[in-house]
TORKOL-4160 file (C-alpha; in steps of 0.2 Angstrom, whole numbers, padded with zeros to 4 digits, m for minus):
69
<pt num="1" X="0319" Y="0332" Z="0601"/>
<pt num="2" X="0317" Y="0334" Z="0584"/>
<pt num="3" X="0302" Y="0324" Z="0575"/>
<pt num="4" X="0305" Y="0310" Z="0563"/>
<pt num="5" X="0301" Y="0322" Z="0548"/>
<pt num="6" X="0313" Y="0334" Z="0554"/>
<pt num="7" X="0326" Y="0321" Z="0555"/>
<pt num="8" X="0321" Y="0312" Z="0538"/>
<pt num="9" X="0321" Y="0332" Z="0528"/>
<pt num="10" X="0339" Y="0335" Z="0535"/>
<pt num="11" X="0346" Y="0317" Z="0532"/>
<pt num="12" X="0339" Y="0322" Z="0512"/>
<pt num="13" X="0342" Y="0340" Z="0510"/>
<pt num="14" X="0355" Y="0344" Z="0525"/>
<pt num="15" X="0359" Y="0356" Z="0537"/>
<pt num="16" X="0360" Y="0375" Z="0533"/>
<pt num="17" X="0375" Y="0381" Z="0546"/>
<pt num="18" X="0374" Y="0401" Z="0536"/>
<pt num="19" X="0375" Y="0416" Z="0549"/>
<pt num="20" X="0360" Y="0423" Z="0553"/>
<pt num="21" X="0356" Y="0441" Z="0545"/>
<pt num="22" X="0353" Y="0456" Z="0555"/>
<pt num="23" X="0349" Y="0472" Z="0551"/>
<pt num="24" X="0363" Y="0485" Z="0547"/>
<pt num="25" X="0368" Y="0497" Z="0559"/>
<pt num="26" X="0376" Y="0514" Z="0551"/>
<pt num="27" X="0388" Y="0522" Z="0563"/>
<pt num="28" X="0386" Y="0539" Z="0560"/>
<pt num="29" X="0406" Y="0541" Z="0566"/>
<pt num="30" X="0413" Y="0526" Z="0557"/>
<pt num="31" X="0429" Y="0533" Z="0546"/>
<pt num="32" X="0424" Y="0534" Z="0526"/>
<pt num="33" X="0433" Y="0525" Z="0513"/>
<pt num="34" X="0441" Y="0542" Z="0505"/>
<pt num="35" X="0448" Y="0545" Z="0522"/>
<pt num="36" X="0458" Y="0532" Z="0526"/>
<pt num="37" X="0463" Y="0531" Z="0505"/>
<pt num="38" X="0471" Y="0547" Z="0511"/>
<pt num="39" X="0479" Y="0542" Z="0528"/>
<pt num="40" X="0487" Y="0529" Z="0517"/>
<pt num="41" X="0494" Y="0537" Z="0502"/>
<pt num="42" X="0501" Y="0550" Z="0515"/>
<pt num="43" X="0507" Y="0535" Z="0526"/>
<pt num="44" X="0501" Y="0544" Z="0540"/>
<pt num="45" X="0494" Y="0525" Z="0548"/>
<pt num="46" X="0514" Y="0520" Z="0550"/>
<pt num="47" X="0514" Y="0507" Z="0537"/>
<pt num="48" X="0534" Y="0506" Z="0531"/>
<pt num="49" X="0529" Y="0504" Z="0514"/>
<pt num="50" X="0515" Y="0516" Z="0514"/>
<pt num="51" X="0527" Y="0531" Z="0519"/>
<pt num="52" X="0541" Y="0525" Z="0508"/>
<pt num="53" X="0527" Y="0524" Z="0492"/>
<pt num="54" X="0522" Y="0544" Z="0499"/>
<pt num="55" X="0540" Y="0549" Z="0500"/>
<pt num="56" X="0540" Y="0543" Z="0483"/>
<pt num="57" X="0527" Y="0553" Z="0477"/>
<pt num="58" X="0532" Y="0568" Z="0485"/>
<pt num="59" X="0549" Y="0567" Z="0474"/>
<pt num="60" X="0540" Y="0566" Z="0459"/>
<pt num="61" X="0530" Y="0580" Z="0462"/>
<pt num="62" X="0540" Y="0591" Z="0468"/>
<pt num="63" X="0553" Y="0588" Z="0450"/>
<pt num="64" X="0552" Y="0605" Z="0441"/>
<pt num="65" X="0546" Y="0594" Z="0425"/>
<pt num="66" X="0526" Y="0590" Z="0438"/>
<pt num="67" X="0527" Y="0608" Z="0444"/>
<pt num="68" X="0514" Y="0620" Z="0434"/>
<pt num="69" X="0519" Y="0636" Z="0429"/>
């Protein structure tokens, strides 16, 4: 049971409830942020709105006015 003090310091300053922090583990085969930016601009993760956008972008870069040379 907690002591008179203990009550008396949470009663006046309250009660902390924030998640304890762990230490950071790094998976070394976690995908990287430039690849999945690239899986959605292609539309390749089967989002409707993500393949009509690449659609889209195909058109405009396949007009002879984007085409080089």
């Amino acid at each position: 049971m907690a002591s008179d003090n203990e009550i008396q310091y949470a009663i006046m300053n309250g009660i902390n409830f924030a998640k304890a922090k762990g230490e950071k583990k790094e998976d070394p085969n976690k995908v990287k942020t430039k690849a999945r930016k690239k899986a959605y601009q292609t539309g390749s993760h089967k989002s409707g709105a993500a393949k009509h956008k690449a659609e889209i972008r195909q058109r405009v870069k396949n007009r002879a006015s984007q085409r080089k040379g």
